[in-house]
Biotite code that builds the C-alpha atoms (Angstrom):
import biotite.structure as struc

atoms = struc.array([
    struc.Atom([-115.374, 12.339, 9.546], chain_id="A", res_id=1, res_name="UNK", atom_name="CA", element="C"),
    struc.Atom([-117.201, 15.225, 11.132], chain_id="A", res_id=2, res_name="UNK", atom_name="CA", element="C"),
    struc.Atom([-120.331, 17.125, 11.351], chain_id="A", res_id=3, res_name="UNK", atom_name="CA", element="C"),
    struc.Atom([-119.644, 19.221, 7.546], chain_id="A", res_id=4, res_name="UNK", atom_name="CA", element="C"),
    struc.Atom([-117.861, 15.825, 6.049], chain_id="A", res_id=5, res_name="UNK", atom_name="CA", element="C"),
    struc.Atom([-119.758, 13.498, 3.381], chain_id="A", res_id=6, res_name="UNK", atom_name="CA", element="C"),
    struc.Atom([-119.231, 11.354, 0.755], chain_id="A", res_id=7, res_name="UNK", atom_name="CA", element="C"),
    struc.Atom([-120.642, 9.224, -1.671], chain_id="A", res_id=8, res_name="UNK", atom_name="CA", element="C"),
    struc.Atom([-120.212, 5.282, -2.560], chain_id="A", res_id=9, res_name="UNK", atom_name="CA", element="C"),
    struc.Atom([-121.100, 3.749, -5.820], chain_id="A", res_id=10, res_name="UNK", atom_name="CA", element="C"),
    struc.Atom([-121.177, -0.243, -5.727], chain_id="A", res_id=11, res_name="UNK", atom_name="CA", element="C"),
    struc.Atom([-123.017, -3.035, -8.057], chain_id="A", res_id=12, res_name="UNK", atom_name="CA", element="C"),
    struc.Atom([-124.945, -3.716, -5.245], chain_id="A", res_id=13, res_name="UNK", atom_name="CA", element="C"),
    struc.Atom([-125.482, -3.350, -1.299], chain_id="A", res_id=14, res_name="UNK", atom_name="CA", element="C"),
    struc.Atom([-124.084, -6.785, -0.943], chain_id="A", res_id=15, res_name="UNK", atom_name="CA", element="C"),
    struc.Atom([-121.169, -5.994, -3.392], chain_id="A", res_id=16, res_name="UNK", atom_name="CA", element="C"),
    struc.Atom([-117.866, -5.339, -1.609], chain_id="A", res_id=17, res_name="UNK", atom_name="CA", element="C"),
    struc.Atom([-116.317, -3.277, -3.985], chain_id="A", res_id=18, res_name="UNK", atom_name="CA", element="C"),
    struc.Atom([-117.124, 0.596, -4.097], chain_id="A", res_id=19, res_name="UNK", atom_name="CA", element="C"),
    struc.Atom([-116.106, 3.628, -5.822], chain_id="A", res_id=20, res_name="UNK", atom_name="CA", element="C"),
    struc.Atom([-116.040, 6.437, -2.971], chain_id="A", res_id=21, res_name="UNK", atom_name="CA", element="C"),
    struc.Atom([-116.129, 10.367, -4.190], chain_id="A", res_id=22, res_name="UNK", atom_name="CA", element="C"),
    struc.Atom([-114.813, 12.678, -1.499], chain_id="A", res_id=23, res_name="UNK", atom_name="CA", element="C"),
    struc.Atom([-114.814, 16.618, -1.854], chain_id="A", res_id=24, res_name="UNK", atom_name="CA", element="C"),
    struc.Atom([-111.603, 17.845, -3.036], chain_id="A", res_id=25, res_name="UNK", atom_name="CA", element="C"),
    struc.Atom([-111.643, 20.832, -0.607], chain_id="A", res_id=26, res_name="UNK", atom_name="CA", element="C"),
    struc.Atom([-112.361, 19.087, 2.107], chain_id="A", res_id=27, res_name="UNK", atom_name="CA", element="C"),
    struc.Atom([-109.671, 16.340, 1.569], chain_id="A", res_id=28, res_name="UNK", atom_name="CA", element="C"),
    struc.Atom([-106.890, 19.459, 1.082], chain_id="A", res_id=29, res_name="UNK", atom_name="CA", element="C"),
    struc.Atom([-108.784, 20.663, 4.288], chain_id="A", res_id=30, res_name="UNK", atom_name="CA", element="C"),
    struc.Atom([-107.522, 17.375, 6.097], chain_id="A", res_id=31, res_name="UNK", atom_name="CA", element="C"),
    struc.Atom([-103.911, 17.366, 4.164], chain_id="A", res_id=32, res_name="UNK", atom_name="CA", element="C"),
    struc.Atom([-103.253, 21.195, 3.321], chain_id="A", res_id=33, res_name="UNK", atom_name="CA", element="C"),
    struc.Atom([-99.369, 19.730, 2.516], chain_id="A", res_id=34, res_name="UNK", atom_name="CA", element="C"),
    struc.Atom([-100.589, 17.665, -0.517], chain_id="A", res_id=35, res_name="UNK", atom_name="CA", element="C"),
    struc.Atom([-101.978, 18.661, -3.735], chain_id="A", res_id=36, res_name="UNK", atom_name="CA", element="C"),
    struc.Atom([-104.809, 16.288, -3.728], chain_id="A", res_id=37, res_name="UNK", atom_name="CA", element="C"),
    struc.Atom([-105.572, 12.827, -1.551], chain_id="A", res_id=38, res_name="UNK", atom_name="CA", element="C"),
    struc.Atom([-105.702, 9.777, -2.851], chain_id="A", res_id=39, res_name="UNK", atom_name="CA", element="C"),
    struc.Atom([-108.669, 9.890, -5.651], chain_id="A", res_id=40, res_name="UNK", atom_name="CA", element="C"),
    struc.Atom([-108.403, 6.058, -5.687], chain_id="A", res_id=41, res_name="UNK", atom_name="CA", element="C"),
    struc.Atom([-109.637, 4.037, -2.581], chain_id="A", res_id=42, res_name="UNK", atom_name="CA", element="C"),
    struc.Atom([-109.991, 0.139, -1.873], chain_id="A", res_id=43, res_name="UNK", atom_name="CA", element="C"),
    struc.Atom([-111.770, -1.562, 0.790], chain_id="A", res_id=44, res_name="UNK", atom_name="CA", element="C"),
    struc.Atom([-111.148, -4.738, 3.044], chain_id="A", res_id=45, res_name="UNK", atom_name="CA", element="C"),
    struc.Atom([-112.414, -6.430, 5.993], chain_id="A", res_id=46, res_name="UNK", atom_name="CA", element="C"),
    struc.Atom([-109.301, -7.326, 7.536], chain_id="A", res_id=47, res_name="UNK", atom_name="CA", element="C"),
    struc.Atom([-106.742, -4.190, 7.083], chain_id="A", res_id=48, res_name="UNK", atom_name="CA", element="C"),
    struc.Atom([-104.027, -5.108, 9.441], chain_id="A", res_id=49, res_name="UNK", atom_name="CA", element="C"),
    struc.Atom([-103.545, -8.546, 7.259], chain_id="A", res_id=50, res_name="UNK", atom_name="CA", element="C"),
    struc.Atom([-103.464, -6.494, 3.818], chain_id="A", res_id=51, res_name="UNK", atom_name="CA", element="C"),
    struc.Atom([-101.045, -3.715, 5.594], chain_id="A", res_id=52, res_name="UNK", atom_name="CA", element="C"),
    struc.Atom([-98.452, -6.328, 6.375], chain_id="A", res_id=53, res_name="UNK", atom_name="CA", element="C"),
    struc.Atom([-98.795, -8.574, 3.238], chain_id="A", res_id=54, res_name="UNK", atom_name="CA", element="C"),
    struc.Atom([-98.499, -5.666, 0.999], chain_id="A", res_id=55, res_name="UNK", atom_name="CA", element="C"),
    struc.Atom([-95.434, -5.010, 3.162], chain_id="A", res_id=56, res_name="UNK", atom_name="CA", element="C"),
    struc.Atom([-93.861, -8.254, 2.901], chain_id="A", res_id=57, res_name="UNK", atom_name="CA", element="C"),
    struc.Atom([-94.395, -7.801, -0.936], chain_id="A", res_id=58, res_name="UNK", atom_name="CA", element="C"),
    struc.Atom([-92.695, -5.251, -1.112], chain_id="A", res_id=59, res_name="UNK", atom_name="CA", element="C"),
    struc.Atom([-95.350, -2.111, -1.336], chain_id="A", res_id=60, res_name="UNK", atom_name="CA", element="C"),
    struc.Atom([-94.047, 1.255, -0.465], chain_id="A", res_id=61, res_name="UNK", atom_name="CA", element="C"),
    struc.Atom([-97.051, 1.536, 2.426], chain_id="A", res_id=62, res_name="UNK", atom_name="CA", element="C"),
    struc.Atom([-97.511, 4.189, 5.168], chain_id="A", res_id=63, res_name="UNK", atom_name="CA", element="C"),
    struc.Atom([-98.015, 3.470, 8.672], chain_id="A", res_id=64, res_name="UNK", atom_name="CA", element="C"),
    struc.Atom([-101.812, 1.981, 9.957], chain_id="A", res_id=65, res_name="UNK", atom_name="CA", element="C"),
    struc.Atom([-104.103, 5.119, 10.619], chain_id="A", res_id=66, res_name="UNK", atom_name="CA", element="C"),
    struc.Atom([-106.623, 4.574, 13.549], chain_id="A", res_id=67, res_name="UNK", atom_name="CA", element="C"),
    struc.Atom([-109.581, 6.948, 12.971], chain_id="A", res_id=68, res_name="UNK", atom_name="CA", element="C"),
    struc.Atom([-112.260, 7.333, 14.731], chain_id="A", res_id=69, res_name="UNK", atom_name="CA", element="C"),
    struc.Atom([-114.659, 6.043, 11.844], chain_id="A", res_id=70, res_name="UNK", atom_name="CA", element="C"),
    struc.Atom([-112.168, 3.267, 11.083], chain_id="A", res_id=71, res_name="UNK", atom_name="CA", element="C"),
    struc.Atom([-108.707, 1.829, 10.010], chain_id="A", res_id=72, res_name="UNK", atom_name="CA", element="C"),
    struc.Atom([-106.865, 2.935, 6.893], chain_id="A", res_id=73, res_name="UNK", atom_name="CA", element="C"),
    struc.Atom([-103.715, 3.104, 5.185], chain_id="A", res_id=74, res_name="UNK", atom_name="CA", element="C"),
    struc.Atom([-101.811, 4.637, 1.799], chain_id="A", res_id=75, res_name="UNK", atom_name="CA", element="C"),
    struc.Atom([-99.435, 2.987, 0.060], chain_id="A", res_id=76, res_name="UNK", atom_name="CA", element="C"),
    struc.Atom([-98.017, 3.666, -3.685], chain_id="A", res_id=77, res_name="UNK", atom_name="CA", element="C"),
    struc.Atom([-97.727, 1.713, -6.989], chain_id="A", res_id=78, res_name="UNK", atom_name="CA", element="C"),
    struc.Atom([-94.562, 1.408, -8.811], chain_id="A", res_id=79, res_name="UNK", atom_name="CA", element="C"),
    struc.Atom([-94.855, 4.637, -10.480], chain_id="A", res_id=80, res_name="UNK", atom_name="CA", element="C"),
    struc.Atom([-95.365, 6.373, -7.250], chain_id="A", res_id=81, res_name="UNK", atom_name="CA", element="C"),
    struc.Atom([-99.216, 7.011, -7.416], chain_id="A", res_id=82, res_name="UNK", atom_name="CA", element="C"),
    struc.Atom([-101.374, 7.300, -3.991], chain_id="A", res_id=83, res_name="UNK", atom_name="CA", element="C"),
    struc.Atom([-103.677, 5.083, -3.612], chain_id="A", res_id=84, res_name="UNK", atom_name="CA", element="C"),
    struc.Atom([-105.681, 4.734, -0.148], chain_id="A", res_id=85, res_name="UNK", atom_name="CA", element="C"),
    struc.Atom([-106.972, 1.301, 1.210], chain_id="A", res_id=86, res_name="UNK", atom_name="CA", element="C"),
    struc.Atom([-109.993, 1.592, 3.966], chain_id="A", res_id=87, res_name="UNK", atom_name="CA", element="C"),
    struc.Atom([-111.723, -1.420, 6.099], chain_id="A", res_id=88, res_name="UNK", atom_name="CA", element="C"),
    struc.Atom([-114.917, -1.978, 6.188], chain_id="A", res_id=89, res_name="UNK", atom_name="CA", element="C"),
    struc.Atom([-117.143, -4.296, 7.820], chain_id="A", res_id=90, res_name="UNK", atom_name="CA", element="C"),
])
């Protein structure tokens, strides 16, 4: 994410898939100034293009694909409307 970004990712194990990833408040408002906060809640896959269109054809409010340079990623929203954030990883 850049020379000043970091964060930090809490899992069971190194061979567990699932993590818990802290970002820096700041530095998320830094990359989305228009939103209060970004999503404080993140999931992983290894195949994001498959989730992105099956939450889709379920019927998950979900934003388009984002191509980064330090991966794929996409938001999409409960049914109450809360941001989540889901992230590949391989």
């Amino acid at each position: 994410m850049g020379s000043d970004a970091f964060w930090i990712e809490v899992g069971p194990s190194d061979e567990a898939f699932t993590t818990l990833v802290l970002y820096s408040k700041s530095l998320m408002e830094q990359e989305q100034p228009e939103k209060v906060a970004h999503p404080s809640i993140l999931f992983s896959t290894d195949d994001i293009e498959s989730a992105h269109e099956k939450m889709k054809q379920n019927g998950v409010k979900v934003e388009e694909l984002l191509k980064m340079p330090f991966g794929m990623m996409f938001t999409f929203y409960d049914q109450d409307g809360n941001e989540y954030l889901l992230r590949e990883d391989k």
